[in-house]
DOMARMAR-624925 format. One record per residue (C-alpha): residue in one letter; x, y, z. Coordinates in Angstrom, 2 decimals. Layout:
# residues N
@r A, u X, v Y, w Z
...
END
This chain:
# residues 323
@r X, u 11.07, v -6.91, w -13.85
@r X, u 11.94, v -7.03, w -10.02
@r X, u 14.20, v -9.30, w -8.79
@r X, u 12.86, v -12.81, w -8.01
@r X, u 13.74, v -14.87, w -4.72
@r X, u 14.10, v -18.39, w -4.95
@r X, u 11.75, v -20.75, w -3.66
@r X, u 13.35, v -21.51, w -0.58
@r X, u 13.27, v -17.68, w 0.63
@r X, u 9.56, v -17.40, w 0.60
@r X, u 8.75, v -17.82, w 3.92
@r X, u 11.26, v -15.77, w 4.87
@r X, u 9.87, v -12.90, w 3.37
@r X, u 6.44, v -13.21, w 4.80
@r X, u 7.96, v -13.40, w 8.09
@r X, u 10.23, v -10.52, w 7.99
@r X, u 7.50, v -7.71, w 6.34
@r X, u 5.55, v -9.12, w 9.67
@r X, u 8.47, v -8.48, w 12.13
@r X, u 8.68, v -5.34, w 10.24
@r X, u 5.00, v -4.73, w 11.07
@r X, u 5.33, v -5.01, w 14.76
@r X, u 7.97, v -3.45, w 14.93
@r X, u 6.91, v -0.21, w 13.86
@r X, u 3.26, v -0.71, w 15.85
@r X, u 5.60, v -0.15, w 19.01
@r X, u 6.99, v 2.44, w 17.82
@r X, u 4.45, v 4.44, w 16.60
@r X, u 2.15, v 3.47, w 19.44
@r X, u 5.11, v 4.75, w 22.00
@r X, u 7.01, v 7.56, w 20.78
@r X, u 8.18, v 8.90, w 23.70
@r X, u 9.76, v 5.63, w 24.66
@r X, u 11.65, v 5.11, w 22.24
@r X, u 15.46, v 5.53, w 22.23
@r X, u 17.17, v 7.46, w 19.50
@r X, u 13.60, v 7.79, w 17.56
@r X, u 15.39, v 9.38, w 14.15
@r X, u 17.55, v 6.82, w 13.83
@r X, u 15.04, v 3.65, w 14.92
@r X, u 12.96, v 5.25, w 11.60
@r X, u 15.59, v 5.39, w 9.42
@r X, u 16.41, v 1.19, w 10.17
@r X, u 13.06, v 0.95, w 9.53
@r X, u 13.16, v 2.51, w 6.29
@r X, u 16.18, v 0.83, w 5.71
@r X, u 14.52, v -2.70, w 6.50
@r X, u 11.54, v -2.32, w 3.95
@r X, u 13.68, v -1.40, w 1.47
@r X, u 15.59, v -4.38, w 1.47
@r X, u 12.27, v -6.21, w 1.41
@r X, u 11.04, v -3.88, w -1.79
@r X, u 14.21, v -5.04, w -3.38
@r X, u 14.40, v -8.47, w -2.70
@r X, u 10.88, v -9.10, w -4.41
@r X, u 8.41, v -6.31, w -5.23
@r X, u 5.94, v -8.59, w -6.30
@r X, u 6.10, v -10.77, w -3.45
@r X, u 5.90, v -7.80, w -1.54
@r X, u 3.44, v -6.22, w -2.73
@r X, u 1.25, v -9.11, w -2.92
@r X, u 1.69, v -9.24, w 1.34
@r X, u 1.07, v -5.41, w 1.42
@r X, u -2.57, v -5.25, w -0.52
@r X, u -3.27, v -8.36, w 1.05
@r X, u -2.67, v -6.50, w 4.49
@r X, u -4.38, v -3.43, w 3.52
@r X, u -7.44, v -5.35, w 2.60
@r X, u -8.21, v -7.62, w 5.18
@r X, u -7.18, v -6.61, w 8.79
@r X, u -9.17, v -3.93, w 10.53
@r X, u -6.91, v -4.86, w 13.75
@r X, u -4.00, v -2.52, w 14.24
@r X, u -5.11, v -0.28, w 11.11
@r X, u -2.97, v 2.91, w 11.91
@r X, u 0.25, v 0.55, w 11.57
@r X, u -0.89, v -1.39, w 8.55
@r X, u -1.58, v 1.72, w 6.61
@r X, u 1.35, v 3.54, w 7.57
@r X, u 3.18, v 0.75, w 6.07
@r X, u 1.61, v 0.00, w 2.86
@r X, u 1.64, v 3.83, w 2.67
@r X, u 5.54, v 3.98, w 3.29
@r X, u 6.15, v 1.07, w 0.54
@r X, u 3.85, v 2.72, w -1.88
@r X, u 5.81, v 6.22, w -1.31
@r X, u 8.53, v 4.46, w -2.17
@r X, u 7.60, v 2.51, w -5.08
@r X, u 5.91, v 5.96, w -7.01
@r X, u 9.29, v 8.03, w -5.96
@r X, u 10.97, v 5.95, w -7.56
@r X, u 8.78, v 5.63, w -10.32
@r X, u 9.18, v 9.56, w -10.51
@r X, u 12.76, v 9.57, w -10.22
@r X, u 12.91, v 11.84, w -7.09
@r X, u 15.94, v 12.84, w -6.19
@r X, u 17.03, v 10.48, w -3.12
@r X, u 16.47, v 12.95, w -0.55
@r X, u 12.89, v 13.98, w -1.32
@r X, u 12.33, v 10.06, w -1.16
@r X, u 13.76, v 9.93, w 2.63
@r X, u 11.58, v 12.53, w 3.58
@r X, u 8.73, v 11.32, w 2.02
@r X, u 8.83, v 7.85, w 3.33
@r X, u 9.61, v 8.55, w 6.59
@r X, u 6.79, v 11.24, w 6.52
@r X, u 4.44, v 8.78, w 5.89
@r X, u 5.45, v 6.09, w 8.03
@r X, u 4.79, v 8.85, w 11.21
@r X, u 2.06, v 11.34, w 9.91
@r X, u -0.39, v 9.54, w 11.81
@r X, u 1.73, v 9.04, w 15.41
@r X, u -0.39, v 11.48, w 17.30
@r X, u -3.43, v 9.68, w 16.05
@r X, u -2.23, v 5.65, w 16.48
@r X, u -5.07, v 4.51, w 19.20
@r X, u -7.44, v 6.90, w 17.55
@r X, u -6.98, v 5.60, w 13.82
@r X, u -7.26, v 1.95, w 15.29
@r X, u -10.55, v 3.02, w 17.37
@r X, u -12.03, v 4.65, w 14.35
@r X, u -11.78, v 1.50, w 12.37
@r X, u -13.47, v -0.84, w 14.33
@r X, u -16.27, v 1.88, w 14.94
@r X, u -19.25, v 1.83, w 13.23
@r X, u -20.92, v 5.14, w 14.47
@r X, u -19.42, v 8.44, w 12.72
@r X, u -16.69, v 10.32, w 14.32
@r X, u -17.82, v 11.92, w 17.79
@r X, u -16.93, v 15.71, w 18.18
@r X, u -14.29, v 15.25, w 20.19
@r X, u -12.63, v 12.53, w 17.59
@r X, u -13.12, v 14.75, w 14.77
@r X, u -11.02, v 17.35, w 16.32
@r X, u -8.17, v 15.31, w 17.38
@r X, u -8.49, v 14.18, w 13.79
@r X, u -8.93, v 17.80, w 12.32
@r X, u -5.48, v 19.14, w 14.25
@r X, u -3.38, v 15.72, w 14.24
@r X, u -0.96, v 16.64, w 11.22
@r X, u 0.24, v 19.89, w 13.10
@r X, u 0.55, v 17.90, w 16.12
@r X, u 2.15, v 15.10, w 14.46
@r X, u 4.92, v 17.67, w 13.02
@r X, u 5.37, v 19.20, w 16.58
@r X, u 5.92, v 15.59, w 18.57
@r X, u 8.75, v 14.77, w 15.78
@r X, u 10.61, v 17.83, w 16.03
@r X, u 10.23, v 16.79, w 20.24
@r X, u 11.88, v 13.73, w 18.98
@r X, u 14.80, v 14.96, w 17.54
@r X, u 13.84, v 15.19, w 13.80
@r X, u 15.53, v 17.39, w 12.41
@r X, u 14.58, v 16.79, w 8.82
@r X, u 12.78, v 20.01, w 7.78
@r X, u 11.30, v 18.55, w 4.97
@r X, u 9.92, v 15.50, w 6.71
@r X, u 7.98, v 17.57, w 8.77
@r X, u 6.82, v 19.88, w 7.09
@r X, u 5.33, v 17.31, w 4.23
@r X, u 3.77, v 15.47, w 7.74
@r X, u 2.40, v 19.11, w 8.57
@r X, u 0.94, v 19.92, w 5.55
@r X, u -0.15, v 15.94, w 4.28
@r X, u -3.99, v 17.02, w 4.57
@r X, u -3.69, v 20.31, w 2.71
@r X, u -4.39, v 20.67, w -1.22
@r X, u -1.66, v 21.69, w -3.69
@r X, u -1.85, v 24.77, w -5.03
@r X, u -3.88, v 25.22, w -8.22
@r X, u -2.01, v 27.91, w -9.17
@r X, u 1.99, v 29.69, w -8.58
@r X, u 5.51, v 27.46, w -8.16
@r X, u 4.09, v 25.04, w -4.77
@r X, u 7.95, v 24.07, w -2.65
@r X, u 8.92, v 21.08, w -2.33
@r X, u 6.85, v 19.97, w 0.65
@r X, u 3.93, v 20.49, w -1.01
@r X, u 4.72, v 18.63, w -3.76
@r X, u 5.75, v 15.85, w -1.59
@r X, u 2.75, v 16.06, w 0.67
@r X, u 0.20, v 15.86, w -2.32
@r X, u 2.19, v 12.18, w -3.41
@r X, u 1.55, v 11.65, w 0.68
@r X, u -1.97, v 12.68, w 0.24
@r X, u -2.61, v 10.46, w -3.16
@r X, u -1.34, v 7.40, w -1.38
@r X, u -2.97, v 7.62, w 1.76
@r X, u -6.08, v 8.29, w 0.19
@r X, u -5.54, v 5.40, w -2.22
@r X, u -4.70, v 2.97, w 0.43
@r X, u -7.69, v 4.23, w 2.42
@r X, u -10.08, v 3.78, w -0.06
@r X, u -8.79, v -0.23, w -0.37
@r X, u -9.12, v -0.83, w 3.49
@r X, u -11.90, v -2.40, w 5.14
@r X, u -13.64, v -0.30, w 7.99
@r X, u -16.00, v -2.14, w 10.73
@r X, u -18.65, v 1.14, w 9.36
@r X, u -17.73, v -0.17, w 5.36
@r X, u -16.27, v -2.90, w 3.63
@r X, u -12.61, v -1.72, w 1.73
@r X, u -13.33, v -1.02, w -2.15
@r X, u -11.70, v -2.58, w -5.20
@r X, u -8.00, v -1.42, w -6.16
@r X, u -9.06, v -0.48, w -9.69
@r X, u -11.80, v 1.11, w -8.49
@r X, u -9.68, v 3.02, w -6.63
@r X, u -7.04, v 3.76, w -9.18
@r X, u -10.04, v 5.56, w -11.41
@r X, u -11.14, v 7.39, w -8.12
@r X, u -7.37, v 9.21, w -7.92
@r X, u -6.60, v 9.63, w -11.63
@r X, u -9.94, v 11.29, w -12.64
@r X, u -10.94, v 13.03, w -9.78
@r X, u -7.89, v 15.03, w -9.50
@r X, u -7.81, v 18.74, w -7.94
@r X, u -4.68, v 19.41, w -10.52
@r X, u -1.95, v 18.38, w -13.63
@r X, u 0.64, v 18.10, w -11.03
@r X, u -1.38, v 15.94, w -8.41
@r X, u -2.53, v 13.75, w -11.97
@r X, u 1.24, v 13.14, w -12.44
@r X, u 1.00, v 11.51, w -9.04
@r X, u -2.01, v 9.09, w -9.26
@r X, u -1.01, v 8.17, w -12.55
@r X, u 3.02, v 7.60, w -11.37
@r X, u 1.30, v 4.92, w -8.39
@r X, u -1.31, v 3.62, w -10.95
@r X, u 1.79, v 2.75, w -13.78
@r X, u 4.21, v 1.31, w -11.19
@r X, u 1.14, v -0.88, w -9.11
@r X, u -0.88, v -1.72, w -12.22
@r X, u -4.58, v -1.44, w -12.08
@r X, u -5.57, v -4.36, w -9.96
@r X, u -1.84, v -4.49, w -8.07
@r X, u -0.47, v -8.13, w -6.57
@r X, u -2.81, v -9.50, w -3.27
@r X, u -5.97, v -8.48, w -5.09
@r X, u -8.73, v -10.18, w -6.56
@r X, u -10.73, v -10.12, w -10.11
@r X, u -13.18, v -11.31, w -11.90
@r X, u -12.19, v -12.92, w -15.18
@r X, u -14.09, v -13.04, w -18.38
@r X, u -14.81, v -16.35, w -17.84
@r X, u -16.55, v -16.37, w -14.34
@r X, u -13.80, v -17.42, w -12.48
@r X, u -12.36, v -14.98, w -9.82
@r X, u -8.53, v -15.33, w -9.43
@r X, u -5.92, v -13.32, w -7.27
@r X, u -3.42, v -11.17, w -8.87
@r X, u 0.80, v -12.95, w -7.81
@r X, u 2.76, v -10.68, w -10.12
@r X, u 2.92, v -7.67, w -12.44
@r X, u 3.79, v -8.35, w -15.91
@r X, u 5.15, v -5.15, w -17.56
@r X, u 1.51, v -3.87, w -18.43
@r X, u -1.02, v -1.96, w -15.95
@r X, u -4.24, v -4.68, w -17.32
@r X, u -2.03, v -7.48, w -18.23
@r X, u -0.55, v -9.56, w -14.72
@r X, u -0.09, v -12.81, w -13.73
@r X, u -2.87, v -14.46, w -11.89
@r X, u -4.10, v -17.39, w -10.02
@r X, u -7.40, v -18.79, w -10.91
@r X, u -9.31, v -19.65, w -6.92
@r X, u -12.92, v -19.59, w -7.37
@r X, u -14.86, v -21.41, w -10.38
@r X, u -17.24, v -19.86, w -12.24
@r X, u -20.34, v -21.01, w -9.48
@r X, u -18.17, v -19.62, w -6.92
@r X, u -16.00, v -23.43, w -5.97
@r X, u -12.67, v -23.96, w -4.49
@r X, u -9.88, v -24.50, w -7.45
@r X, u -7.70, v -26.77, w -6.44
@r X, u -4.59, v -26.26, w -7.07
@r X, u -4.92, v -22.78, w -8.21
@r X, u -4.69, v -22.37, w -11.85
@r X, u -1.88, v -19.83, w -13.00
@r X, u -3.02, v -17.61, w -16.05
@r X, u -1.40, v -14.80, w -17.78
@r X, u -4.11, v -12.33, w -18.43
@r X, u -3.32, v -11.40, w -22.41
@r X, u -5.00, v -9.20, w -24.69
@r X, u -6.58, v -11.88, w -26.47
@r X, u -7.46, v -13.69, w -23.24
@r X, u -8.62, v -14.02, w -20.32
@r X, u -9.47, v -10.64, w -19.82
@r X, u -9.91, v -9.08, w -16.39
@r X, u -13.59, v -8.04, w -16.41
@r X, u -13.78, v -6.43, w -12.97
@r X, u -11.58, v -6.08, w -9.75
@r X, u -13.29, v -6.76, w -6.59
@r X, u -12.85, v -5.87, w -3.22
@r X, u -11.55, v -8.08, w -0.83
@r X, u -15.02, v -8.59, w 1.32
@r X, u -17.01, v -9.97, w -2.02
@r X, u -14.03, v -12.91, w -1.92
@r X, u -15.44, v -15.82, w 0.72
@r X, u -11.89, v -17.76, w 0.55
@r X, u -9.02, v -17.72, w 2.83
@r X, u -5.79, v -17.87, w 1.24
@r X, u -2.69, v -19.41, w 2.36
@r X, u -0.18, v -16.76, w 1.45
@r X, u 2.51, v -18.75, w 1.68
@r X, u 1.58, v -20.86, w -1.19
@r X, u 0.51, v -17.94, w -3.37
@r X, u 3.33, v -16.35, w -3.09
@r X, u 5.24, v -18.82, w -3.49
@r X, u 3.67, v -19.91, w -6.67
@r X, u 4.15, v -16.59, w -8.04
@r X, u 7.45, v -17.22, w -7.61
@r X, u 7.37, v -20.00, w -9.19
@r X, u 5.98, v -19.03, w -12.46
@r X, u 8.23, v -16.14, w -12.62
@r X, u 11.57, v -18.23, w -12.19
@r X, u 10.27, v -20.45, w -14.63
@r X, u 8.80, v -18.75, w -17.20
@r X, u 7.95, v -22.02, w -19.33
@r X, u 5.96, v -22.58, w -16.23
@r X, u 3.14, v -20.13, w -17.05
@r X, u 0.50, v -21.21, w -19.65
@r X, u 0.53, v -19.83, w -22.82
END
């Protein structure tokens, strides 16, 4: 189980992954005015790392939460939960620590030459014009082509940012950027599929997860979907389900088993405020998670701060969470 904060550090944490935020919207909004651009990434990476570490949970609570909700300043959002999900699966796949670098990094900037675009595009309700479609269609090879103006000199970085977009080969040994770039391409198409649009609302996590692990071009790209789906769970912390019993509750903390987290009950069964939240542990023998939902069929603003620092809570104090 990741390591848990104590309940003074909450805040904190919320604060920080949103410094973190900004941070990199300047960044990837102005390249070209940024000062030593290589090394600015790598802080970043750095940074979110120490957030990963210091509670995953908590963390990834904030991160689905983000992905769900905000249409404003998209391109940064994603690029983020992106990065932290790269992270988590590499991990999860034991890549050596280089291919992780390059990964991460590639997906915190495979976007850049699309920033304004990608934020446009998601407060747009009409389909791509023809013009936005091709700045779309060539932004990966441009994206590779203003890093390596920037002074990367990763190879692999760019070269998984080049290639993010392309499929994996069905057949022959692929390198090592196009393995990378297909874990690239599972996320970001994961994290896509969760985020609201102003053309569509943002669809359920788990509905999601079944989206990547069954319609799969290959073994080696199933490896991937089902690395993310392990390490996230199903319905990951910061989103929302429907429980067996009517009520709909948001998921604080992964217990060790994809279907089986920690939740807080929100919404009765006729759709009510619960006040406080009621913490369950979803268990085999009940409640059972009957359906995940996306964020828009949820009418309730949340104060993350008290979620998450519930969840913290419970998991300190495991006597804490109901039987």
């Amino acid at each position: 189980m990741p390591q848990v904060v104590d309940d003074d550090s909450y805040e904190d944490l919320l604060s920080l992954w949103s410094d973190l935020e900004s941070g990199m919207g300047v960044l990837l909004a102005h390249p070209a005015s940024v000062q030593d651009f290589a090394r600015k990434i790598a802080q970043y990476d750095h940074w979110m790392q120490t957030l990963l570490q210091q509670d995953t949970d908590a963390s990834l609570y904030l991160l689905f939460q983000l992905a769900t909700t905000s249409t404003i300043g998209y391109s940064t959002s994603h690029a983020l939960v992106c990065a932290a999900l790269c992270h988590i699966t590499a991990v999860e796949m034991a890549l050596p620590a280089g291919h992780r670098t390059s990964l991460v990094r590639a997906a915190m900037t495979m976007n850049i030459t699309m920033t304004h675009l990608q934020d446009t595009l998601a407060l747009q309700k009409e389909r791509p014009t023809s013009a936005q479609q091709a700045a779309i269609s060539t932004h990966a090879a441009h994206g590779r082509a203003l890093l390596a103006e920037r002074g990367i000199a990763d190879a692999l970085w760019l070269d998984i940012v080049g290639s993010h977009h392309q499929p994996l080969p069905t057949s022959g040994p692929a390198t090592d950027a196009a393995r990378l770039a297909a874990v690239l391409h599972t996320v970001d198409r994961y994290a896509a599929m969760i985020s609201p649009r102003r053309s569509r609302a943002g669809g359920s996590a788990s509905d999601s997860a079944r989206v990547i692990t069954t319609a799969r071009a290959n073994a080696k790209r199933d490896d991937v979907s089902h690395a993310l789906v392990k390490v996230v769970g199903l319905n990951p912390p910061g989103t929302f389900v429907r429980l067996d019993t009517g009520q709909v509750a948001v998921v604080l903390r992964r217990s060790g088993t994809e279907d089986q987290p920690l939740v807080a009950s929100v919404l009765d069964a006729q759709g009510n405020p619960i006040q406080p939240p009621k913490l369950q542990l979803v268990r085999s023998q009940g409640p059972h998670i009957k359906a995940g939902l996306p964020r828009s069929a949820v009418l309730l603003d949340l104060d993350h701060r008290t979620m998450v620092r519930l969840g913290i809570f419970a998991a300190s104090r495991p006597g804490a969470t109901p039987a």
